[in-house]
Biopython code that builds the backbone (N, CA, C, O; Angstrom):
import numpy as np
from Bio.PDB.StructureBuilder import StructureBuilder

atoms = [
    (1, "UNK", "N", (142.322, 123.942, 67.091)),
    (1, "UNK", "CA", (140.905, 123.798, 66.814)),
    (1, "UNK", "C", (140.197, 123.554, 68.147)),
    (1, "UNK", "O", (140.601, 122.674, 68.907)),
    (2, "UNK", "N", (138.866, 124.526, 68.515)),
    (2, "UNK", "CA", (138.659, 124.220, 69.803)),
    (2, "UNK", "C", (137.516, 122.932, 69.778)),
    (2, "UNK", "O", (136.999, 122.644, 68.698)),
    (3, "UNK", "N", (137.296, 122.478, 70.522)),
    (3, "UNK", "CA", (136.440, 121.021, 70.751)),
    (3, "UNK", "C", (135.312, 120.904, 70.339)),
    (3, "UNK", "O", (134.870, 119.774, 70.131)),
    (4, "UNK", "N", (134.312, 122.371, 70.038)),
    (4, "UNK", "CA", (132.951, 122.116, 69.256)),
    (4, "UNK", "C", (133.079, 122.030, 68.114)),
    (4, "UNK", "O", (132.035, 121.751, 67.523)),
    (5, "UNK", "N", (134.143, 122.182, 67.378)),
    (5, "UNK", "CA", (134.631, 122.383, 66.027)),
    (5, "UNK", "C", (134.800, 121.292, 65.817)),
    (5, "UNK", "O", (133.950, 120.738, 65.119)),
    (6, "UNK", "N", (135.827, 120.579, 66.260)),
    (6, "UNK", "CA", (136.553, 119.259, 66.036)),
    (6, "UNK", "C", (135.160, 118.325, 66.260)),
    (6, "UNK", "O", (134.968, 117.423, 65.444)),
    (7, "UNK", "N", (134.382, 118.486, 67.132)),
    (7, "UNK", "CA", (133.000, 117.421, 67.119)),
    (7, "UNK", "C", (132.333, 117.736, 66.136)),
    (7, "UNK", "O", (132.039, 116.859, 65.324)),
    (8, "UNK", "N", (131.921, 119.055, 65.946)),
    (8, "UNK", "CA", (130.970, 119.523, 64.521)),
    (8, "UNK", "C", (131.503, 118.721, 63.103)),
    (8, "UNK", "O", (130.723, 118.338, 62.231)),
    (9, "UNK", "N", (132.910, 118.553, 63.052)),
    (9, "UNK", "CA", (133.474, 118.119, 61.559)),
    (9, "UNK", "C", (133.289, 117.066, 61.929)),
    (9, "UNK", "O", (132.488, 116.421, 61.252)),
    (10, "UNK", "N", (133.898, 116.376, 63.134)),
    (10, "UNK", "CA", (134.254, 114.702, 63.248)),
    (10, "UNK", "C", (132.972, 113.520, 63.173)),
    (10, "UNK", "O", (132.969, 112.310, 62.942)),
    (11, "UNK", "N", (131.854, 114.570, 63.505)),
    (11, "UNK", "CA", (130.894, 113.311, 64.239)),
    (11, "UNK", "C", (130.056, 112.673, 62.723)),
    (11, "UNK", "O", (129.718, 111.506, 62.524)),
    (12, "UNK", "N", (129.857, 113.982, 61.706)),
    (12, "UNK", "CA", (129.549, 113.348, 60.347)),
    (12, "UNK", "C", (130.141, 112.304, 59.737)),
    (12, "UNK", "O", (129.627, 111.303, 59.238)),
    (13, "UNK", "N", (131.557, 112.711, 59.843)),
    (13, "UNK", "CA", (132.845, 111.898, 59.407)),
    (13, "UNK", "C", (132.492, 110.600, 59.658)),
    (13, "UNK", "O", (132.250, 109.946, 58.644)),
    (14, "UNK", "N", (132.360, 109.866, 61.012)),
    (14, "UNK", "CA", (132.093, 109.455, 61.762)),
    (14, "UNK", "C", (131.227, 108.022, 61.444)),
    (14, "UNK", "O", (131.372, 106.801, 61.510)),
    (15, "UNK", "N", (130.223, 109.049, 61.053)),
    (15, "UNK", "CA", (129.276, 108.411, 60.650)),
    (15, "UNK", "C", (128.910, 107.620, 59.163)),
    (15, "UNK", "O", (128.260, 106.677, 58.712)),
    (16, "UNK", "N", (129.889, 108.808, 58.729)),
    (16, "UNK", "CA", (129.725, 108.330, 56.778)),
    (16, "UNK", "C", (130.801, 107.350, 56.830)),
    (16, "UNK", "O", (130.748, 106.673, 55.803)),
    (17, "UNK", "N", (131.912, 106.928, 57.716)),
    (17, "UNK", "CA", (132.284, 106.092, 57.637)),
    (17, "UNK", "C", (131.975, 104.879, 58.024)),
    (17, "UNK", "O", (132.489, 103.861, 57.560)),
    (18, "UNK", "N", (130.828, 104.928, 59.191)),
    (18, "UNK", "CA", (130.407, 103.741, 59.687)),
    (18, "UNK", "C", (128.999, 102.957, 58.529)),
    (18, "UNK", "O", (128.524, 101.821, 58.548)),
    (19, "UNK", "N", (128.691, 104.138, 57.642)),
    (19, "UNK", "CA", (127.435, 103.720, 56.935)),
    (19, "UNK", "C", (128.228, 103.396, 55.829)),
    (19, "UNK", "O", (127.417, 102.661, 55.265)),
    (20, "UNK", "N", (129.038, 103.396, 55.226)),
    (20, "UNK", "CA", (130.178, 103.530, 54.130)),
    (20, "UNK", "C", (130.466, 101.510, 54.665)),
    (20, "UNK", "O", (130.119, 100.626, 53.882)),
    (21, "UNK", "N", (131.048, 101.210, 55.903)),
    (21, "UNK", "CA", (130.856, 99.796, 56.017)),
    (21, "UNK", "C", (129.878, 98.863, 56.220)),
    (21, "UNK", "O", (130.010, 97.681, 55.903)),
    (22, "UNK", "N", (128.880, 99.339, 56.743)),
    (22, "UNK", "CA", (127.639, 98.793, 56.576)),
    (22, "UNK", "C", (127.344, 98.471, 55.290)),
    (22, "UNK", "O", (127.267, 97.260, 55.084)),
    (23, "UNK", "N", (127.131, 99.282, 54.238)),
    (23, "UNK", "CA", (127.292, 99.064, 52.667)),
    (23, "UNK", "C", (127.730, 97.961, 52.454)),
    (23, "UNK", "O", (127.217, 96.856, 52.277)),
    (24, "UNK", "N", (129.307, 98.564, 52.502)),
    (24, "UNK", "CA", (130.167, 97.154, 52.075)),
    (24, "UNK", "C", (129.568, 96.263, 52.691)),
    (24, "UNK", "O", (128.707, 96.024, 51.844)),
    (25, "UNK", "N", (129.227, 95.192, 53.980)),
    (25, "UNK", "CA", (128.429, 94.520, 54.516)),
    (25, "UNK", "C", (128.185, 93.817, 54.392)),
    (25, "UNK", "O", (128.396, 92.645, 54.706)),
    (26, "UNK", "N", (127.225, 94.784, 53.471)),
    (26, "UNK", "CA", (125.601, 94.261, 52.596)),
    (26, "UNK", "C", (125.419, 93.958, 51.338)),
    (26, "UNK", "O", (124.468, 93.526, 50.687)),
    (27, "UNK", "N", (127.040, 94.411, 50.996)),
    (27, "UNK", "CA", (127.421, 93.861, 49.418)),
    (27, "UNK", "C", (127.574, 92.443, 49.286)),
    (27, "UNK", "O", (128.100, 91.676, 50.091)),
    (28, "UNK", "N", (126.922, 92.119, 47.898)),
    (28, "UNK", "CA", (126.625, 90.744, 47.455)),
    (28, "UNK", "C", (127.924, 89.674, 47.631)),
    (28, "UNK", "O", (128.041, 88.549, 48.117)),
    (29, "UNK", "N", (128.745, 90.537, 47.038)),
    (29, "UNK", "CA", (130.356, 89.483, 47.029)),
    (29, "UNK", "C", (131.048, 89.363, 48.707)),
    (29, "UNK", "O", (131.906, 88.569, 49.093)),
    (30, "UNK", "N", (130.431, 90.300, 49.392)),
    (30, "UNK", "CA", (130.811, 90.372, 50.782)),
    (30, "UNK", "C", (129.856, 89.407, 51.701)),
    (30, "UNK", "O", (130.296, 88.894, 52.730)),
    (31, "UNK", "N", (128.691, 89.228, 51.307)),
    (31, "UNK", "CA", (127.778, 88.196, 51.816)),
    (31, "UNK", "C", (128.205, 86.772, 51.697)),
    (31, "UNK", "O", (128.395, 86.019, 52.652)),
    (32, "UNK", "N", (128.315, 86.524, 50.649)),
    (32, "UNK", "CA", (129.531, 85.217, 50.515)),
    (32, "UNK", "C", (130.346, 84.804, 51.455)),
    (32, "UNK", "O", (130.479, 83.611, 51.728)),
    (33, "UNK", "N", (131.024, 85.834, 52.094)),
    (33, "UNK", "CA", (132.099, 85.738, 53.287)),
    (33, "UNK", "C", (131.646, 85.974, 54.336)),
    (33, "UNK", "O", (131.875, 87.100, 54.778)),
    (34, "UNK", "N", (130.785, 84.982, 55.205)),
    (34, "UNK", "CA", (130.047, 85.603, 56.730)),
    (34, "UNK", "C", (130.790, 85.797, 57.531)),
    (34, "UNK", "O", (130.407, 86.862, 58.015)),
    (35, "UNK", "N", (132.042, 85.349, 58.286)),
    (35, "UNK", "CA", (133.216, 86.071, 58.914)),
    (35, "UNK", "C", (133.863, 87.451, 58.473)),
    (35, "UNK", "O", (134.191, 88.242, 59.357)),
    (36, "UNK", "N", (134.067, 87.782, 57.071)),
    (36, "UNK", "CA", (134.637, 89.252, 56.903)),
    (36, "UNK", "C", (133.445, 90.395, 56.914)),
    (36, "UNK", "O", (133.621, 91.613, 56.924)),
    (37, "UNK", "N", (132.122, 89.653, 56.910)),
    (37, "UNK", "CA", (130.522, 90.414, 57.159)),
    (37, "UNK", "C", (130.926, 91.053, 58.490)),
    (37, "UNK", "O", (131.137, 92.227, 58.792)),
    (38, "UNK", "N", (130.968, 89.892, 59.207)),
    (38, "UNK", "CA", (131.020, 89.772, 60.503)),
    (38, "UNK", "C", (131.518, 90.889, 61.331)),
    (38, "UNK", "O", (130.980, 91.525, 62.237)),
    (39, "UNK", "N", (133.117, 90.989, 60.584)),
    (39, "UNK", "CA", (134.112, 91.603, 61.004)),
    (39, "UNK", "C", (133.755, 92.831, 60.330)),
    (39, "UNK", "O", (133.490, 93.687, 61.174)),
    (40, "UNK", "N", (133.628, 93.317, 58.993)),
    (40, "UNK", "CA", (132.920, 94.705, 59.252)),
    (40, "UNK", "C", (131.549, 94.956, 60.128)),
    (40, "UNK", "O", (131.644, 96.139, 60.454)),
    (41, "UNK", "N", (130.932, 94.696, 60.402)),
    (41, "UNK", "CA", (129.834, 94.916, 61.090)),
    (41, "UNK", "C", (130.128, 95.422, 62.315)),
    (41, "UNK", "O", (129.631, 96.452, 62.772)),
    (42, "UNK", "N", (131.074, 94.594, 62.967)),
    (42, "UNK", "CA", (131.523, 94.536, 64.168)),
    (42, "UNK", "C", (132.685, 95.924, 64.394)),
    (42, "UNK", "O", (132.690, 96.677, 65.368)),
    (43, "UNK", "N", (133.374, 95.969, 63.514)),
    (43, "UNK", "CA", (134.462, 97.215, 63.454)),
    (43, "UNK", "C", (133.649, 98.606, 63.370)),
    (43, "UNK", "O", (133.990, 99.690, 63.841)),
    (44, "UNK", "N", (132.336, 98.245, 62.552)),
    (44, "UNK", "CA", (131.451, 99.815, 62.075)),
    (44, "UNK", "C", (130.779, 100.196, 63.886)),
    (44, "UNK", "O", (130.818, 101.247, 64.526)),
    (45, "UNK", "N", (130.296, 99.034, 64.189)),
    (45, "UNK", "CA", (129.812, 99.400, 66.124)),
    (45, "UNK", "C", (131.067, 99.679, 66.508)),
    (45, "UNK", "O", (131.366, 100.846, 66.765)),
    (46, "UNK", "N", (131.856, 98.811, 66.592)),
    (46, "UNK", "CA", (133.237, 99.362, 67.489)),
    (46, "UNK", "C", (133.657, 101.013, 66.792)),
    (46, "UNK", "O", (134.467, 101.689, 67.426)),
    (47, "UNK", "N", (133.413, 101.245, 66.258)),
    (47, "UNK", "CA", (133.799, 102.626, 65.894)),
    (47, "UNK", "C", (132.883, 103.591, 66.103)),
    (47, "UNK", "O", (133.327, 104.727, 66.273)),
    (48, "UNK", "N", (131.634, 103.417, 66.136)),
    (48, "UNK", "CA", (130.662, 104.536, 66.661)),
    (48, "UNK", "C", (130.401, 104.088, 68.118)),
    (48, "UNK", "O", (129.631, 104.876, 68.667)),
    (49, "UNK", "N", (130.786, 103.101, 68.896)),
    (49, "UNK", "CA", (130.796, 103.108, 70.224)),
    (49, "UNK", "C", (131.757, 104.143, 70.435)),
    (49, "UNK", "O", (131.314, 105.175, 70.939)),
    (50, "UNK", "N", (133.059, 104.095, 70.143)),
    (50, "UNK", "CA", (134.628, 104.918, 70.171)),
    (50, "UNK", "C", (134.192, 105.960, 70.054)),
    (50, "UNK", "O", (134.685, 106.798, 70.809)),
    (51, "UNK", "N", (133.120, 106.431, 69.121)),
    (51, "UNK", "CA", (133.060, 107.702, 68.961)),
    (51, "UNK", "C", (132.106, 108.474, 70.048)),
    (51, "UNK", "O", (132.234, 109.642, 70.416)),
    (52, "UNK", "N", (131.465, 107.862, 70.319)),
    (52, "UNK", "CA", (130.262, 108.083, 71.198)),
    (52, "UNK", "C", (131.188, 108.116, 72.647)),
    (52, "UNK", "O", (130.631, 108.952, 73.358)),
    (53, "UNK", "N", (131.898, 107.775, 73.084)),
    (53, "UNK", "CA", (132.638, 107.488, 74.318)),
    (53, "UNK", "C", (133.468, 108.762, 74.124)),
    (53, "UNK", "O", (133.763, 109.491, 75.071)),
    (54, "UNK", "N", (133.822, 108.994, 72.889)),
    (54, "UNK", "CA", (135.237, 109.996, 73.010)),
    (54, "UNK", "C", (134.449, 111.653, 72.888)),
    (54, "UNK", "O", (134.924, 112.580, 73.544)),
    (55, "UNK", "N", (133.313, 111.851, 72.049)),
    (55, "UNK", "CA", (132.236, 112.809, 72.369)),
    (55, "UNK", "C", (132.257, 113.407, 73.386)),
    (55, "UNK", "O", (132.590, 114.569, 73.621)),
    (56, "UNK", "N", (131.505, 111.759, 74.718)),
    (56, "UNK", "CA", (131.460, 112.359, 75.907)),
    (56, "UNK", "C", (132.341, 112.807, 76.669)),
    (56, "UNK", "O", (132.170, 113.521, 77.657)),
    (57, "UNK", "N", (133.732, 112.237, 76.056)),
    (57, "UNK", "CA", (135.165, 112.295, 77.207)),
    (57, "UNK", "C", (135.256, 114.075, 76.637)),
    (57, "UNK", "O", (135.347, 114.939, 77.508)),
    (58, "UNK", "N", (135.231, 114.368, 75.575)),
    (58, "UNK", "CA", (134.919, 115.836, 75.415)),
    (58, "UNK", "C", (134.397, 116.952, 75.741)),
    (58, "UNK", "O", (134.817, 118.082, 75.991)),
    (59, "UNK", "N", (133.094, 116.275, 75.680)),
    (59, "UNK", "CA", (132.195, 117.375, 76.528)),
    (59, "UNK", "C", (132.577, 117.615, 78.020)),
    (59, "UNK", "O", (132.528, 118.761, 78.467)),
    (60, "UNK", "N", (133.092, 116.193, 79.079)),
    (60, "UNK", "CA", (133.545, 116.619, 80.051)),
    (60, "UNK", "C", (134.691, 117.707, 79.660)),
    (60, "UNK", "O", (134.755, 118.844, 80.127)),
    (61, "UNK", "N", (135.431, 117.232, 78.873)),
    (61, "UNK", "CA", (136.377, 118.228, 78.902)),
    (61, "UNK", "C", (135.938, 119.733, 78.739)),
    (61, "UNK", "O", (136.201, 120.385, 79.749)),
    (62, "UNK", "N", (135.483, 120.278, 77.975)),
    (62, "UNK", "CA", (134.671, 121.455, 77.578)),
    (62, "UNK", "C", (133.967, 122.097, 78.731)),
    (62, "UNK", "O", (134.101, 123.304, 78.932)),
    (63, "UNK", "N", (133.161, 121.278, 79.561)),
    (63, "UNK", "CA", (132.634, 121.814, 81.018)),
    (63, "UNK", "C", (133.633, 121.333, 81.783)),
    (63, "UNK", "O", (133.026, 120.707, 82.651)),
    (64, "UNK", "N", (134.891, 121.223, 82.026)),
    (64, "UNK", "CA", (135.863, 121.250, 82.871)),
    (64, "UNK", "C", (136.314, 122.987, 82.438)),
    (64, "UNK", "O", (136.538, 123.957, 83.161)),
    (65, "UNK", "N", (136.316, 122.839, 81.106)),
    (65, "UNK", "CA", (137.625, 123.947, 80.809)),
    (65, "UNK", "C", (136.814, 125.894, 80.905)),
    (65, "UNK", "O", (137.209, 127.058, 80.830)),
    (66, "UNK", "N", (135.280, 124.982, 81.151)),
    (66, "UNK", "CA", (134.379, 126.378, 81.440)),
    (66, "UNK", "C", (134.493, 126.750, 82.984)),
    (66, "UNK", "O", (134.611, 127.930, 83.316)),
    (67, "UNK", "N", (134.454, 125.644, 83.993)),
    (67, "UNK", "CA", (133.944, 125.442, 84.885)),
    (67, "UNK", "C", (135.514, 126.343, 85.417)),
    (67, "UNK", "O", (135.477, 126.973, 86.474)),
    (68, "UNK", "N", (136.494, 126.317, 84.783)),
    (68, "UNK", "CA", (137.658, 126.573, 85.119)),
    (68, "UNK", "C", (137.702, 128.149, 84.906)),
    (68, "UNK", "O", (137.831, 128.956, 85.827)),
    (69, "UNK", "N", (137.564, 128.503, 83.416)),
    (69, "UNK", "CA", (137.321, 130.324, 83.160)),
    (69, "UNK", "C", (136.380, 131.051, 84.110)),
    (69, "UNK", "O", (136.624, 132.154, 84.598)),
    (70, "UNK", "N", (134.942, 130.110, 84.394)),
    (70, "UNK", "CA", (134.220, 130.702, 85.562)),
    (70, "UNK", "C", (134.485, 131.338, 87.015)),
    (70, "UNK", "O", (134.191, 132.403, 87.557)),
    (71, "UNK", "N", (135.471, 129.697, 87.535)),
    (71, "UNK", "CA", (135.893, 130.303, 88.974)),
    (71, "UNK", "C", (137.230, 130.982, 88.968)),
    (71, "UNK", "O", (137.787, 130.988, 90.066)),
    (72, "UNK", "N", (137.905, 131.588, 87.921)),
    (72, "UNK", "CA", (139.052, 132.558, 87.630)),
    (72, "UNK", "C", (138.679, 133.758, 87.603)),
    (72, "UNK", "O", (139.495, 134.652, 87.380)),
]
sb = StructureBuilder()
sb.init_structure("model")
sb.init_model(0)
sb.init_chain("A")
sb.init_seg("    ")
for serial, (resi, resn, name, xyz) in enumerate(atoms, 1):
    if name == "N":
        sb.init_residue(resn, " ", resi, " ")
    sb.init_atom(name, np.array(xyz, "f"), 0.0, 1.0, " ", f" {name:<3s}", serial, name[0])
structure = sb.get_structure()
């Protein structure tokens, strides 16, 4: 699978999973528990930071792997 592909599917993914814990969150029986709040909240950023970092580590890759067919 080449790398615009794998970002095109992944980055939705991505996202419906990070809004998918936010939910949970914000759920009533989960409010009760301000440490496991906490800890999803914190895992849903840590995971769209990850994603956002690994994007860009991509795109370098992608203009590496052009920059490479160009001067060939």
């Amino acid at each position: 699978m080449n790398i615009k592909k794998f970002k095109r599917k992944a980055k939705p993914l991505v996202l419906k999973m990070a809004k998918l814990m936010t939910e949970t969150a914000a759920d009533e029986s989960i409010k009760k528990e301000p440490q496991i709040q906490h800890k999803i909240v914190s895992t849903a950023l840590a995971l769209l930071t990850e994603a956002e970092t690994l994007e860009k580590e991509l795109d370098e890759m992608s203009n590496l792997g052009s920059d490479n067919s160009i001067s060939e």
